[in-house]
C-alpha positions as CSV (number, residue, x, y, z in Angstrom):
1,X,-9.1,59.8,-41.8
2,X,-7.9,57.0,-44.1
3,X,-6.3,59.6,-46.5
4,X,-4.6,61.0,-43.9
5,X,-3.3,57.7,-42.7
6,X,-2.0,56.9,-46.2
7,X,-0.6,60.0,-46.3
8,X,1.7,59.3,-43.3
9,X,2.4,56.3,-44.2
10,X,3.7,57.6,-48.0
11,X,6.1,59.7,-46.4
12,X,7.6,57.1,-44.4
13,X,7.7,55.0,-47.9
14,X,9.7,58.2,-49.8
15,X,12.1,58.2,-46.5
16,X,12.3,54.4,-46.1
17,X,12.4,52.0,-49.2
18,X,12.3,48.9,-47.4
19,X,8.3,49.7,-46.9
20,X,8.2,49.4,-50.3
21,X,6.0,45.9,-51.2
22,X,8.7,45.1,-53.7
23,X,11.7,45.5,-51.5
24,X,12.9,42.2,-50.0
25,X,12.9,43.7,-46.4
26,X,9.4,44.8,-46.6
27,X,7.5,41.2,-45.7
28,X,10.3,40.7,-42.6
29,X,8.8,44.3,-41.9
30,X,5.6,42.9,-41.9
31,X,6.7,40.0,-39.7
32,X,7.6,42.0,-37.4
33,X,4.7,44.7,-36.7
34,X,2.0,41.4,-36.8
35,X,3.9,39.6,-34.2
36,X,3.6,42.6,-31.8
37,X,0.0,42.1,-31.8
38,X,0.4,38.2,-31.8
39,X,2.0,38.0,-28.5
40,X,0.5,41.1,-26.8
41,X,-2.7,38.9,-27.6
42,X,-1.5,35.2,-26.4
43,X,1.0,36.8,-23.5
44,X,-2.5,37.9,-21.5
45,X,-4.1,35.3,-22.4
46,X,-1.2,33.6,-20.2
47,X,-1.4,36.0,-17.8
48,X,-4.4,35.8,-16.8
49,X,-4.4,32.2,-15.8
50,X,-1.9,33.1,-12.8
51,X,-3.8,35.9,-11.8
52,X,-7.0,33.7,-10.8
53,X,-6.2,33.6,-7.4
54,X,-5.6,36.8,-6.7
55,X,-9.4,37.4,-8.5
56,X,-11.0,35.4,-5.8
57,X,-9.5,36.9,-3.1
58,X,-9.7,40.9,-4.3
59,X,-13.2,40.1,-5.8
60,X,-14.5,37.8,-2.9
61,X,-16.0,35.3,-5.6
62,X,-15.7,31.3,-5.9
63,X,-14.2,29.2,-8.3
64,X,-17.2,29.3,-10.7
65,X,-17.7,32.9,-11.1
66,X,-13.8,33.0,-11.7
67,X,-13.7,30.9,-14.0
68,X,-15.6,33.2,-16.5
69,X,-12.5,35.5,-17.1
70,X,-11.2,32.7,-19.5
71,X,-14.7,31.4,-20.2
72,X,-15.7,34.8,-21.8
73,X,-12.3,35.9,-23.5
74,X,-12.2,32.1,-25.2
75,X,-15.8,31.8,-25.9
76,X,-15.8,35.4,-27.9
77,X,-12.6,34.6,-29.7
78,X,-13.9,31.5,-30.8
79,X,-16.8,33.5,-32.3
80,X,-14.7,36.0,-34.0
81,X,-12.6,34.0,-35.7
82,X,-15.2,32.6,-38.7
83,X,-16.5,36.5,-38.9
84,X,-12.5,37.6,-38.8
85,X,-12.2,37.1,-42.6
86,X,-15.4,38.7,-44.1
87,X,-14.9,41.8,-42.0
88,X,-10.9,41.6,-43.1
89,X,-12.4,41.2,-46.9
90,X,-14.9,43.7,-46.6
91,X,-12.6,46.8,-44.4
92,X,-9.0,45.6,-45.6
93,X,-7.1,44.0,-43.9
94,X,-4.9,46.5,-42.6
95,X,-7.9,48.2,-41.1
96,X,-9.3,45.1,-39.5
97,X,-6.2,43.9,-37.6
98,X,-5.3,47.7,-36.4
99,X,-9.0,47.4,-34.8
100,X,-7.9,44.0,-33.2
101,X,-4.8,45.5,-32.1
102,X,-6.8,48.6,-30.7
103,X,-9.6,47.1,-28.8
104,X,-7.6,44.9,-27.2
105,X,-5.4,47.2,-26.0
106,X,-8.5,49.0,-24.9
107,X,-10.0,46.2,-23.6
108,X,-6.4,45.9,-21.6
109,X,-6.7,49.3,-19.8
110,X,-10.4,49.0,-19.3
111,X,-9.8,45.7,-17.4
112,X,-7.0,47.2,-15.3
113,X,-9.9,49.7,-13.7
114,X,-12.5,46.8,-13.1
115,X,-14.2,47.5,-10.0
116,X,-15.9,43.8,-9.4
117,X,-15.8,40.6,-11.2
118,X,-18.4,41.5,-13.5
119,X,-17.1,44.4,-15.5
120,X,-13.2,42.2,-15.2
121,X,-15.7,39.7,-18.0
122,X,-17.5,42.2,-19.6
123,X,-14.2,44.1,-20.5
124,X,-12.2,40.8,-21.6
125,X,-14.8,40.4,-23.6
126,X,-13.7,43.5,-25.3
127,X,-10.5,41.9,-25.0
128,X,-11.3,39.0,-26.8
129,X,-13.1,40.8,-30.0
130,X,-9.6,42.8,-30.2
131,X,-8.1,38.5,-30.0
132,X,-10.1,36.7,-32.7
133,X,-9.4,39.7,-35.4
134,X,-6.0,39.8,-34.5
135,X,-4.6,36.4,-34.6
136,X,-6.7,34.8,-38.1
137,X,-6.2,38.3,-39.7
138,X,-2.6,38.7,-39.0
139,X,-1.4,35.1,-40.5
140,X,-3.5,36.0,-43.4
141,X,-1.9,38.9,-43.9
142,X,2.2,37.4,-43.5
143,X,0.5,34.7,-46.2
144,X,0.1,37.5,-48.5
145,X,3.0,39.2,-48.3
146,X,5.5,36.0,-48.4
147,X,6.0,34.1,-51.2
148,X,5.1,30.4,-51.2
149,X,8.6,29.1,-50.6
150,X,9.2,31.5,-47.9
151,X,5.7,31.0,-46.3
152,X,6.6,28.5,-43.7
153,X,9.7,30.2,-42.5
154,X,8.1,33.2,-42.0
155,X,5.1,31.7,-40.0
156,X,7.6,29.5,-38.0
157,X,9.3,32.7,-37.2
158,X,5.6,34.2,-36.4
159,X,4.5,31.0,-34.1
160,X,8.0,32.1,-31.6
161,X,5.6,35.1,-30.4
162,X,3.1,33.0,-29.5
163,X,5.6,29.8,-27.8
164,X,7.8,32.9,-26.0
165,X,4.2,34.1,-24.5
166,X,3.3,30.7,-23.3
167,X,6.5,30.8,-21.5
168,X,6.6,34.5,-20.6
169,X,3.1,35.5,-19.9
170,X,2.7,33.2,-16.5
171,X,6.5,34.2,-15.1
172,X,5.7,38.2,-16.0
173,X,2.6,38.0,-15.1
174,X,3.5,36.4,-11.1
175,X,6.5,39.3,-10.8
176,X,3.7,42.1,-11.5
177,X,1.1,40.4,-9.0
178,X,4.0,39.9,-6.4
179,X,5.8,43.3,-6.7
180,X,2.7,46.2,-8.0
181,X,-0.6,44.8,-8.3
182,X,-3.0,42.6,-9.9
183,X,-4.2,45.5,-12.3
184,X,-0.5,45.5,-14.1
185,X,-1.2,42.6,-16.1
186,X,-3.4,44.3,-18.4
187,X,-1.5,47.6,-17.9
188,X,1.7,46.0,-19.6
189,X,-0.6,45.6,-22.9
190,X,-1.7,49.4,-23.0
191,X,2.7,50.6,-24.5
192,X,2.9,47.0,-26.4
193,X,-0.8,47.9,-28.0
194,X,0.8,51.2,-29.1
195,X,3.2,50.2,-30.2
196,X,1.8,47.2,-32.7
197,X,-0.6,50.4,-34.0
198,X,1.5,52.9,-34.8
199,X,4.2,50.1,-36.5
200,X,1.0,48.5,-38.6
201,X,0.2,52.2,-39.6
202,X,3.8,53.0,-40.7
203,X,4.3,49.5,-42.5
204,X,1.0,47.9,-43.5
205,X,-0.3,48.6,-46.8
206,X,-3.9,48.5,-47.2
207,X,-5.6,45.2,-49.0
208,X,-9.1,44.5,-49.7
209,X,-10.9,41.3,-51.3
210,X,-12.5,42.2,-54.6
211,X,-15.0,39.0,-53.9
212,X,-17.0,40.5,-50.5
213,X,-19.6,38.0,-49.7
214,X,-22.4,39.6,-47.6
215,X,-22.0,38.8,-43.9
216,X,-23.9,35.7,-42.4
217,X,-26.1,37.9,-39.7
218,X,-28.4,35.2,-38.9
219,X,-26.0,32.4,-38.4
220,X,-23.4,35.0,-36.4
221,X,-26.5,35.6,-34.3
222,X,-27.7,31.7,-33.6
223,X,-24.5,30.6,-32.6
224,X,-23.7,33.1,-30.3
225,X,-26.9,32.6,-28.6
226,X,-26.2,28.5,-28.8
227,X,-22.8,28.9,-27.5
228,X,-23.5,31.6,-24.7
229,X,-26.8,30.0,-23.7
230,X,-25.8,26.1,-23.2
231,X,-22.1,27.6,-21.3
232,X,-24.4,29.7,-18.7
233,X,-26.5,26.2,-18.3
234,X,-23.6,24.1,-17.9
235,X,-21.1,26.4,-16.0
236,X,-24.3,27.9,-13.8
237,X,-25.8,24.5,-12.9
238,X,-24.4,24.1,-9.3
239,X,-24.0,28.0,-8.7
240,X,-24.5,28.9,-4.9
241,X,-27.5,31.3,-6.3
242,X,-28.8,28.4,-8.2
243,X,-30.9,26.8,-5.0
244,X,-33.1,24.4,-7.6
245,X,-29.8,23.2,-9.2
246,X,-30.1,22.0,-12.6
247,X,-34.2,22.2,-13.1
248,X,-34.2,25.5,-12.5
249,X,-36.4,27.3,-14.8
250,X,-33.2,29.3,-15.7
251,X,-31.2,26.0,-16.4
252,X,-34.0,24.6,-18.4
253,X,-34.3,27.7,-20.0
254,X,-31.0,28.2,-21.2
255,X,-30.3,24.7,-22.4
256,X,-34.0,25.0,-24.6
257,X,-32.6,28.1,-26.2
258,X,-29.7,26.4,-27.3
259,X,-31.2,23.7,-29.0
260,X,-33.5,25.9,-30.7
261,X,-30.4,28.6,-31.4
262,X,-28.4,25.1,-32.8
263,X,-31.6,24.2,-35.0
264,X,-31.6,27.5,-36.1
265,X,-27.8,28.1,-37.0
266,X,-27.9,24.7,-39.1
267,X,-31.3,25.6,-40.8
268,X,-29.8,28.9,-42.5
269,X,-25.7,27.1,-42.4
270,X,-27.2,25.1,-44.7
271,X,-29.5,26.9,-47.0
272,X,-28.2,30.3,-47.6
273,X,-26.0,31.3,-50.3
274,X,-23.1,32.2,-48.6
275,X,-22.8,30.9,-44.8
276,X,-20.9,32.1,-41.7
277,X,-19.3,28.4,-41.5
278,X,-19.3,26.0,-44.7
279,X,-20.2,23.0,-43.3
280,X,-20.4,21.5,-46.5
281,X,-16.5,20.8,-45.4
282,X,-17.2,18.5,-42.6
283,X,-18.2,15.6,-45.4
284,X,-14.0,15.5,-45.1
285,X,-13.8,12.0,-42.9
286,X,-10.2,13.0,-42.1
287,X,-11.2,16.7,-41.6
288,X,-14.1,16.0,-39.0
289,X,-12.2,13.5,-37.4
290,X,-9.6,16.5,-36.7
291,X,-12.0,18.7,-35.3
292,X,-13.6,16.0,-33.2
293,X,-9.7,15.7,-32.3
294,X,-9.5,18.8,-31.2
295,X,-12.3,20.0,-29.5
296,X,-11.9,17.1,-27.1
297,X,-8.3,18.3,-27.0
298,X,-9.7,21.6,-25.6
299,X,-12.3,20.0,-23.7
300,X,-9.9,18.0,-21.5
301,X,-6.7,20.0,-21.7
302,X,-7.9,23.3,-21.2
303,X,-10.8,22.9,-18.7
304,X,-8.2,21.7,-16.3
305,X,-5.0,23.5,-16.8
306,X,-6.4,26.4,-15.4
307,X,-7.1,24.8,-12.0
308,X,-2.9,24.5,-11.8
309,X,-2.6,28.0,-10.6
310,X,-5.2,27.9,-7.7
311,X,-3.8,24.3,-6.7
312,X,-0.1,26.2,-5.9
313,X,-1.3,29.4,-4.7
314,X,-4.4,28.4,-3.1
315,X,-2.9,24.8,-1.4
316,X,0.8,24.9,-1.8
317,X,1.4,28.5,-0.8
318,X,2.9,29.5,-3.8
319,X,3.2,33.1,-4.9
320,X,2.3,34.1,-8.1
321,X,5.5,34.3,-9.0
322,X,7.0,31.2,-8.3
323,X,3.5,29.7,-9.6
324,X,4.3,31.5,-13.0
325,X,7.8,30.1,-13.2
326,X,6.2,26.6,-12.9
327,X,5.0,27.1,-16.8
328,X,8.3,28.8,-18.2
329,X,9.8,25.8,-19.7
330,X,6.8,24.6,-21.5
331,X,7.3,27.0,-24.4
332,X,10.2,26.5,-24.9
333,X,9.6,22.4,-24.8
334,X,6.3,23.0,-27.4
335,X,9.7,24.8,-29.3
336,X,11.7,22.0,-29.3
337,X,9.3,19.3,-30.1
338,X,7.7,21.4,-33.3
339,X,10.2,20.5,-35.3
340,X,11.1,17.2,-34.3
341,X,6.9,17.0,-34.9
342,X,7.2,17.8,-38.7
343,X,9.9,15.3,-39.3
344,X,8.0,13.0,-38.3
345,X,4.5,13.9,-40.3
346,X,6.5,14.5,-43.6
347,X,7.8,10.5,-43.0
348,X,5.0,9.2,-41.4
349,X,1.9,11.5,-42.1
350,X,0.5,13.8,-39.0
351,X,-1.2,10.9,-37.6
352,X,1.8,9.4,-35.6
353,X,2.8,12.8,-34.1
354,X,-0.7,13.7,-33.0
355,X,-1.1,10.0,-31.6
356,X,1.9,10.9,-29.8
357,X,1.6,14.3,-28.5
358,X,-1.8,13.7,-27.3
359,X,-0.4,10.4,-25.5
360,X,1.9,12.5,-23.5
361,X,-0.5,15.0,-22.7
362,X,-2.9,12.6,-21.4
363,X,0.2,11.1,-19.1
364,X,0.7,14.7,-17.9
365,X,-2.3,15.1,-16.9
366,X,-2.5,11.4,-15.4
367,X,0.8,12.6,-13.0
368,X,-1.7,15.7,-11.4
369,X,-4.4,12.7,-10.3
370,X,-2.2,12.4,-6.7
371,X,-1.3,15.6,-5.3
372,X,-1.4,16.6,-2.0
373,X,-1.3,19.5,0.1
374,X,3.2,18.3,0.0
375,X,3.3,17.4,-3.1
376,X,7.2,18.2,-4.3
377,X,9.0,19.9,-7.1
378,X,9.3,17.5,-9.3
379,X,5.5,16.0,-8.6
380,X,4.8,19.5,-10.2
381,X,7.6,20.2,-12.9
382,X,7.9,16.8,-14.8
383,X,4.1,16.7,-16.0
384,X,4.7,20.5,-17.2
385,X,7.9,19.7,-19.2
386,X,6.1,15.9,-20.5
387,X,3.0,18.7,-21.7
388,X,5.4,21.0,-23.3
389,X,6.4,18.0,-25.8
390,X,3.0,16.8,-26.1
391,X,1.3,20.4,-27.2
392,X,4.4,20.5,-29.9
393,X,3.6,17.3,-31.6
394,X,0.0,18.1,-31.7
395,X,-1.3,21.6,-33.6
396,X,0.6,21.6,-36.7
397,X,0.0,17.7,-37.6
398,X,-2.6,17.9,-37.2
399,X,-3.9,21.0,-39.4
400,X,-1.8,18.8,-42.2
401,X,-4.0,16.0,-41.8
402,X,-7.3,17.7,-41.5
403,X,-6.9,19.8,-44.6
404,X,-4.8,17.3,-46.9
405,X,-7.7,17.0,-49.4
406,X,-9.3,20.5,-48.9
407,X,-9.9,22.4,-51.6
408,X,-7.3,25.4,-52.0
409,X,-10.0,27.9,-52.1
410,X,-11.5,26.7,-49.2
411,X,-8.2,26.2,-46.8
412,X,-8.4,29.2,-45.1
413,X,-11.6,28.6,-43.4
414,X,-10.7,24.8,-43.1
415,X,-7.9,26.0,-40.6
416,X,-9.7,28.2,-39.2
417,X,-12.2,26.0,-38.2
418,X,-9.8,23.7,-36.1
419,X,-9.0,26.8,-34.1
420,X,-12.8,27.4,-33.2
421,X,-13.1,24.1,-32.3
422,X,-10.2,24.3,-30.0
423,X,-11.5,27.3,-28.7
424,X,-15.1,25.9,-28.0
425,X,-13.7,22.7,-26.4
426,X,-11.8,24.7,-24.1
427,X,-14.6,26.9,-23.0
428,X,-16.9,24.4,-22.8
429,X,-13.8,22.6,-20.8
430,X,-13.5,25.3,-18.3
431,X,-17.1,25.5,-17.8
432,X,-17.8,21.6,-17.4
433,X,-14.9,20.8,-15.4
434,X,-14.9,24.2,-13.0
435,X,-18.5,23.2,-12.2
436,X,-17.3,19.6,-11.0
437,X,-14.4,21.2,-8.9
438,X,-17.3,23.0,-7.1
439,X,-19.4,19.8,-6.5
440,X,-15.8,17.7,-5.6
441,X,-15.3,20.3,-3.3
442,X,-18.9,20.2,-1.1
443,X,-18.9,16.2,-1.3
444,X,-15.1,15.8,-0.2
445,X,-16.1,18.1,2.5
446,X,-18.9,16.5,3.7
447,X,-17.2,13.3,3.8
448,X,-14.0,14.3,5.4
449,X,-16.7,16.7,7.8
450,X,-18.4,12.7,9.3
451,X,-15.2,11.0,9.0
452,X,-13.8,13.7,11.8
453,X,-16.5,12.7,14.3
454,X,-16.5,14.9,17.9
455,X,-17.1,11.4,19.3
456,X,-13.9,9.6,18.6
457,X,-10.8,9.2,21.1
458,X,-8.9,10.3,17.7
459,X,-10.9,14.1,17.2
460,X,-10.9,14.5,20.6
461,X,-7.1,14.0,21.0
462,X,-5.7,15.9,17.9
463,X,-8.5,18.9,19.4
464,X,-7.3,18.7,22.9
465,X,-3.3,19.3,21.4
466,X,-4.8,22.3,19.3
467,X,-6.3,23.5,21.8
468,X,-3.3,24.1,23.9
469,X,-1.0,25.3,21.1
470,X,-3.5,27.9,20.3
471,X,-4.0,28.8,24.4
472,X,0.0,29.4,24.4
473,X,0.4,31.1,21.3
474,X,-2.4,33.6,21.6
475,X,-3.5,33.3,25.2
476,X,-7.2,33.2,25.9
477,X,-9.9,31.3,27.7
478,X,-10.5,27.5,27.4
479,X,-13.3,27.7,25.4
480,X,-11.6,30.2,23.0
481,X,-8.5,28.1,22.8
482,X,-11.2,25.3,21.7
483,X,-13.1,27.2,19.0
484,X,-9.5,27.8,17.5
485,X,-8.7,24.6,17.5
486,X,-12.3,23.9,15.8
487,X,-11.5,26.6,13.4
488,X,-7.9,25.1,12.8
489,X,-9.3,21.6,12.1
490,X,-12.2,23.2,9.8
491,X,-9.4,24.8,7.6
492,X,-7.4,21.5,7.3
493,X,-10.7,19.5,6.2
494,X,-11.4,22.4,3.4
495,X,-7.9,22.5,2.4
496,X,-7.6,18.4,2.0
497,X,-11.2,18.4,0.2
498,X,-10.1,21.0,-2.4
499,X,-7.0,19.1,-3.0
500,X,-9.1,16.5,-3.3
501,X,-11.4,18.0,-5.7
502,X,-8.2,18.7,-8.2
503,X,-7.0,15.4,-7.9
504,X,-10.6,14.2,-9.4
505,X,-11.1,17.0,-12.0
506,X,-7.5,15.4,-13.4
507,X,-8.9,12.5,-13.8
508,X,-11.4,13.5,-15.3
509,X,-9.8,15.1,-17.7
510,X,-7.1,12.3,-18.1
511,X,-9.7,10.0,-19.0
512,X,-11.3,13.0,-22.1
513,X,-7.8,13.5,-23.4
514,X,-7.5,9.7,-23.6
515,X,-10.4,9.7,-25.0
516,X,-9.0,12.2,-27.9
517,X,-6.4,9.5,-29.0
518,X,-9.5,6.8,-30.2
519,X,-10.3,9.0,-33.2
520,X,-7.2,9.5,-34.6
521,X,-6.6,6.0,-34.9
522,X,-9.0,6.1,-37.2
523,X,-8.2,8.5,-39.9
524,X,-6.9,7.7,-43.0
525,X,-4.0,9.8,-43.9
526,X,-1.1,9.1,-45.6
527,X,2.7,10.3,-45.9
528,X,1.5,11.7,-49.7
529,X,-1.4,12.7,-48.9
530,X,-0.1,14.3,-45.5
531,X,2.9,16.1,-47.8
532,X,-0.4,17.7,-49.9
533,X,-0.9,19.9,-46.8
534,X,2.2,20.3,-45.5
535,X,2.3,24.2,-46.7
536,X,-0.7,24.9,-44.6
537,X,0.0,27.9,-42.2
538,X,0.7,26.8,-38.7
539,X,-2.2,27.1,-36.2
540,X,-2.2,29.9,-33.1
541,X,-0.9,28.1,-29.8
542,X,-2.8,30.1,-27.3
């Protein structure tokens, strides 16, 4: 099969020079077919944020099962990305990111025809296998094929796939929902996927490491098992099924086999000859400052952002649509403030931008502590436009400053490594924070539940009036008329407490991106040592 591959592709070289590796147009080429896959990959992961909504209500499932369609598609993609580069070393690269490209697009169709919640996560968990060997795979491979001093041009040029899904995904994905169906979203991947195969067959020549290490089974294995096992304790903990809460024997359970997984992972990490993760790299004080960064970055940002959907379909009425449009500006504001970010590390050094960027995130996210079930345009828009300039002065600083006394051999995974942690923050984010949203929810409804007591002149009054509007709009008995107005009062106290319940999961994360900031005033970088690192590739935005 691989000879007839080459085969195809040969004759497309005799017919086309510019696949030729030493004709100028070939890396553009190159460009080109990765970012299909780039922003096939980040547009659903987009997508799927606005579509949460629509979940609860097709699946019948609460906010915490939900929440597991981003919970399993970040948690596996954090995983693949430290196994990305021995199975790119070990297949070729070409081979590797055609998989990505392929199972992903599977993993697109196959979530289309999910019948329940369950198979909608176990399938973008094929989904995000196809994600973590696209994204690390494909930078490596525009690395190779640029040369140095056109390396950064060509991954700015790259990094627009990924800030025009950001953009585009929630928009395209609110006109599917609102005009087909739900099951769209993934079916707009299936052409794209395709199409990034057949161009990465056509232009991709094959490349393999001559150094193959052998794979890192045993620490693959024990942090999969940490990370699954302690995200099913802490995202299942308050879970309607859960009726012992969190000393269940299945609670206690999960969290001892993470430790034992985490005891494990470090045990062969650090004695084996050639480990999964070199951790050997986190004796770097500006380097584990970073991640530390970053995974609280994740932590805080993206275990609330994706309550933002639910709060304008579920509260405000929003369709998905106009709930999509919401985000469209913030790409292009993480687009604009890039730049204007790498002015100011190569004068100041990345800690000033980061300082900066996560400052403005953390006011964002401050502006969502008061909404209401009126809040107003511009209650909404202004923190998404602040969080588009925040994001941009954040990622690429701060990969300059963690890496700026790496070792060259080792900045590959260095990078990498921020990403993962990124990833992890945000699924333990969205598992942490979705859990509290539930809890917020039962204790604002309890409270709100005694305030309205049938005993005061107050309840009895506002009753009474809906009571009668609901006798002369849909005729009826007394008593009906009375258990609609009930009803109508019931819906107004669970509509207030899960606004309610929003408004403190902000804060909550206001207070962990805060948080974020007190590190970086501690690292040590410098404008020199900052201009060390400044070639480094530019982080996924995702």
């Amino acid at each position: 099969m691989m000879q007839n591959t080459l085969s195809v592709r040969d004759r497309f070289v005799a017919r086309m020079p510019q696949l030729r590796p030493g004709n100028p147009a070939y890396p553009w080429l190159v460009l080109g077919a990765t970012s299909i896959g780039t922003f096939m990959a980040v547009l659903d992961s987009t997508i799927v944020n606005i579509a949460l909504a629509k979940f609860q209500v097709v699946f019948g499932v609460s906010t915490d099962s939900v929440q597991w369609v981003i919970t399993a598609y970040m948690l596996i993609f954090a995983i693949l990305l430290p196994v990305s580069g021995w199975l790119a070393d070990h297949f070729g690269y070409k081979t590797v990111f055609l998989a990505g490209v392929a199972l992903f697009t599977a993993g697109s169709f196959l979530c289309s025809v999910s019948w329940n919640i369950t198979t909608l996560i176990f399938f973008r968990v094929v989904q995000g296998v196809g994600g973590g060997l696209i994204q690390p795979v494909g930078m490596a491979i525009i690395t190779r094929e640029f040369p140095p001093e056109k390396r950064g041009v060509a991954l700015g040029f790259w990094a627009i796939s990924s800030s025009a899904s950001i953009s585009l995904g929630p928009t395209i994905g609110g006109w599917l929902i609102d005009n087909f169906s739900w099951h769209t979203i993934f079916d707009v991947n299936v052409p794209i996927g395709i199409l990034g195969v057949l161009a990465g067959l056509v232009i991709f020549r094959e490349h393999r490491s001559e150094d193959s290490r052998p794979l890192d089974i045993y620490g693959l294995a024990s942090l999969s098992l940490f990370l699954t096992s302690l995200l099913l304790a802490l995202s299942d903990g308050n879970a309607s099924w859960n009726t012992d809460g969190w000393t269940s024997a299945f609670i206690l359970g999960c969290f001892a086999i993470s430790a034992v997984s985490l005891a494990i992972f470090f045990i062969f990490e650090l004695t084996i000859e050639h480990p999964m993760i070199d951790l050997s790299l986190f004796r770097n004080y500006d380097f584990s400052l970073s991640n530390i960064v970053m995974f609280i970055f994740g932590l805080g940002m993206f275990g609330s952002i994706f309550l933002q959907p639910l709060y304008l379909q579920n509260a405000l009425g929003y369709t998905p649509l106009q709930a999509g449009l919401v985000t469209l500006p913030m790409g292009l504001l993480v687009a604009v403030s890039a730049p204007l970010a790498g002015v100011l590390t190569d004068k100041f050094g990345g800690k000033v931008p980061v300082a900066v960027g996560l400052i403005l995130m953390s006011f964002s996210l401050y502006q969502y502590t008061s909404l209401s079930l009126f809040s107003g345009s511009a209650q909404i828009l202004i923190p998404v436009f602040i969080r588009g300039l925040g994001m941009g002065f954040i990622f690429s600083p701060i990969t300059v400053v963690a890496i700026s006394e790496i070792p060259g051999k080792k900045m590959a995974q260095a990078s990498g490594l921020i990403n993962v942690l990124r990833q992890i923050g945000g699924s333990f984010g969205v598992a942490i924070l979705s859990t509290l949203f539930t809890r917020r929810i039962s204790f604002h409804v309890d409270a709100f539940g005694q305030s309205a007591s049938s005993y005061s002149s107050s309840f009895k009054h506002i009753l009474s009036n809906l009571s009668y509007f609901a006798m002369n709009a849909t005729g009826g008995t007394s008593g009906a008329a009375m258990s609609k107005g009930q009803a109508m009062i019931l819906t107004d106290i669970q509509k207030q407490a899960f606004v309610a319940a929003i408004d403190d999961v902000f804060r909550v994360a206001t207070i962990v991106l805060a948080l974020s900031v007190l590190p970086v005033l501690f690292l040590r970088t410098t404008r020199k040592r900052a201009e060390a690192g400044a070639r480094v590739p530019r982080p996924q935005i995702d």
